[in-house]
C-alpha positions as CSV (number, residue, x, y, z in Angstrom):
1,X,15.3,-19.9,24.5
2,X,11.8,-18.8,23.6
3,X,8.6,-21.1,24.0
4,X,5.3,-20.5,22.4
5,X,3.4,-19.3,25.0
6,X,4.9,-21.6,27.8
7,X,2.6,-24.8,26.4
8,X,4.2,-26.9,23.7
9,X,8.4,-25.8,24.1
10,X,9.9,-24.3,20.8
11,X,13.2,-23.6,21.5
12,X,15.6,-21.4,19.4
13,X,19.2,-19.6,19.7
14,X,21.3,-17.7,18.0
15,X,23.8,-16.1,20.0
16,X,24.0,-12.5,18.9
17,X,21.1,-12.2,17.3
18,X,18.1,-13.1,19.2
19,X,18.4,-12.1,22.9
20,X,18.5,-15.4,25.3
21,X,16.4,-16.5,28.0
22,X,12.9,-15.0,26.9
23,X,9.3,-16.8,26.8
24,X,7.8,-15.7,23.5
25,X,3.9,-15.7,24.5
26,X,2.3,-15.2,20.7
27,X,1.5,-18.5,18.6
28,X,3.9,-20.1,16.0
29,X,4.6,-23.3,14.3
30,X,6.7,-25.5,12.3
31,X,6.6,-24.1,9.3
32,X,7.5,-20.4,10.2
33,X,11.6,-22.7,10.0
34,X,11.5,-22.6,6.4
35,X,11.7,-19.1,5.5
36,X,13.3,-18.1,8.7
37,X,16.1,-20.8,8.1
38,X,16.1,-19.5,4.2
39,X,16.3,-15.7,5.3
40,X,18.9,-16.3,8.1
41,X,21.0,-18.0,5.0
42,X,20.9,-15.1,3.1
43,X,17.9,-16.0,0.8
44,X,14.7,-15.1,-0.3
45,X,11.3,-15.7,0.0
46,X,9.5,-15.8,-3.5
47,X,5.7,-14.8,-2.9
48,X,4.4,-16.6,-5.4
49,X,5.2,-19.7,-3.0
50,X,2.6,-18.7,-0.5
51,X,4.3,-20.2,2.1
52,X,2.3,-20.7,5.6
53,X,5.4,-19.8,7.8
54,X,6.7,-16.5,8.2
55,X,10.2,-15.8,9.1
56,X,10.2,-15.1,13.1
57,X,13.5,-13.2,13.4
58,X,11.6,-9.5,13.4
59,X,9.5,-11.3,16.2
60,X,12.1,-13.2,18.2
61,X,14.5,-9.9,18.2
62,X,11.5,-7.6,19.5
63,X,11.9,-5.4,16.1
64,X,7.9,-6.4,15.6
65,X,5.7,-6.7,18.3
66,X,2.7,-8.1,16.9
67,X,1.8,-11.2,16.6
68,X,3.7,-13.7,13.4
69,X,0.2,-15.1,12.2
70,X,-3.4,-13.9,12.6
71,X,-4.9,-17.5,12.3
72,X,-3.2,-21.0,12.1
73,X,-4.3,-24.3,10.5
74,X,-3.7,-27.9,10.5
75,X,-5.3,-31.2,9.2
76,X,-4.3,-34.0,9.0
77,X,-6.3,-36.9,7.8
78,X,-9.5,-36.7,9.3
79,X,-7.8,-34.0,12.1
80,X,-8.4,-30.3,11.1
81,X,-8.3,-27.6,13.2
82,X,-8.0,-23.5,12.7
83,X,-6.6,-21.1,15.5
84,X,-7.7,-17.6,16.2
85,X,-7.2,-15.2,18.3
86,X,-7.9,-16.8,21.6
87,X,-10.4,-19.6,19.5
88,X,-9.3,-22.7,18.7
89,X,-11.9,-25.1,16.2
90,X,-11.1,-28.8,16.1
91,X,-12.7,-31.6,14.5
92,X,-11.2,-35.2,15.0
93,X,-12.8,-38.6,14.4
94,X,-12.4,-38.8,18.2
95,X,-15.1,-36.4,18.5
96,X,-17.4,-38.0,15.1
97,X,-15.7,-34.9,13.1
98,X,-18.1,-32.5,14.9
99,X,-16.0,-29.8,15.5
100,X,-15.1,-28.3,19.4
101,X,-14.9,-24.8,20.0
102,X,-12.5,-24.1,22.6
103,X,-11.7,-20.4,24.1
104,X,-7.9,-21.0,25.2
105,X,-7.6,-17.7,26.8
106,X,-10.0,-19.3,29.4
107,X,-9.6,-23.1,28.8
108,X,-5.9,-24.4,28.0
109,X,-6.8,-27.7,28.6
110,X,-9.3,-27.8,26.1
111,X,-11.8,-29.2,28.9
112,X,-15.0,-27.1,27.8
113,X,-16.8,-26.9,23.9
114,X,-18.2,-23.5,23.3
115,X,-20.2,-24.5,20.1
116,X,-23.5,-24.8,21.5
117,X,-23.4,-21.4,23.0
118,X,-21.0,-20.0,20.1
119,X,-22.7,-21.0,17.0
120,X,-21.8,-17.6,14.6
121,X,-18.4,-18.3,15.6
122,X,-17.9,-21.7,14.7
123,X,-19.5,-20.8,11.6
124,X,-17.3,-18.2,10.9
125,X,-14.3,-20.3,11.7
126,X,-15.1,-23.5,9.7
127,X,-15.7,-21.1,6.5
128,X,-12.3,-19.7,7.3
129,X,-11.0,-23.2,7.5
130,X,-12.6,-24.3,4.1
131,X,-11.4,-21.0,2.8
132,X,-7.9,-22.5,3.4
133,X,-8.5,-26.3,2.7
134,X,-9.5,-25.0,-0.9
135,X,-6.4,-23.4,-1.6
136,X,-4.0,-26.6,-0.2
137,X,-3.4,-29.5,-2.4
138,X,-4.3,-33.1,-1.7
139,X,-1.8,-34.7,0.9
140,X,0.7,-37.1,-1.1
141,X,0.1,-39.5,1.7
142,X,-2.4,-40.0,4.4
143,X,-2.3,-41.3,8.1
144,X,-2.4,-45.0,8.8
145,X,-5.9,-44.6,10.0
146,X,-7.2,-42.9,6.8
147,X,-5.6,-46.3,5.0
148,X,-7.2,-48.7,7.0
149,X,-10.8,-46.9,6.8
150,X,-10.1,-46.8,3.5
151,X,-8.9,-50.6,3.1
152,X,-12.3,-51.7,5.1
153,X,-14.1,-49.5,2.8
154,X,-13.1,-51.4,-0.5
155,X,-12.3,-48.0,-1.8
């Protein structure tokens, strides 16, 4: 069983082939299933598909020891968010969309924003994060709460 860093449980066997009973401390997500499900079937991963995901098996069996991804991403409606290194950025409408910086190497809980005092780094994080936005297509749907803003709006 491996979990991503012993936060948010991602659990995975295959008897055999990745060795049991092992925390795997180094960031992952959802979509590294895709082409590890695909390659574990015996298929390929075109490039010209650009997935996100990578296929863990190297980094589950110990046959790579760095880390799967060098940044991660998310959004979801107004929700984005880019991880790396120890870094997290997240915006929210929770927090009016101004994004957080949060050092989870010293702040798991996400208690303390760093932005004041980190200002070159959230720079360099949200351009990384537009960088990325700009190559992703428009969602086919969008959350509940988008919809209703939208709704009010008359949009």
């Amino acid at each position: 069983m491996y979990q991503w860093g012993g936060r948010v449980p991602f659990c995975v066997q295959w008897k055999g082939k990745i060795p049991a009973g092992k925390d795997y401390d180094f960031p992952i997500q959802n979509l590294d299933i895709l082409p590890m499900a695909l390659i574990a079937a015996g298929g390929k991963v075109d490039p010209e598909w650009k997935l996100d995901g990578v296929d863990l098996m190297p980094y589950l069996t110990g046959k790579n020891s760095a880390a799967p991804h060098e940044k991660l991403f998310w959004r979801f409606g107004e929700q984005w968010a880019i991880r790396k290194g120890d870094w997290k950025l997240v915006a929210s409408a929770f927090d009016k969309n101004v994004p957080r910086l949060i050092n989870l190497k010293d702040d798991i809980g996400e208690a303390n924003d760093l932005s004041e005092k980190n200002p070159d780094k959230v720079k360099e994080l949200t351009t990384e994060w537009k960088a990325w936005n700009a190559e992703q297509k428009e969602p086919l749907w969008k959350p509940a709460m988008a919809k209703k803003k939208k709704d009010k709006d008359g949009e």
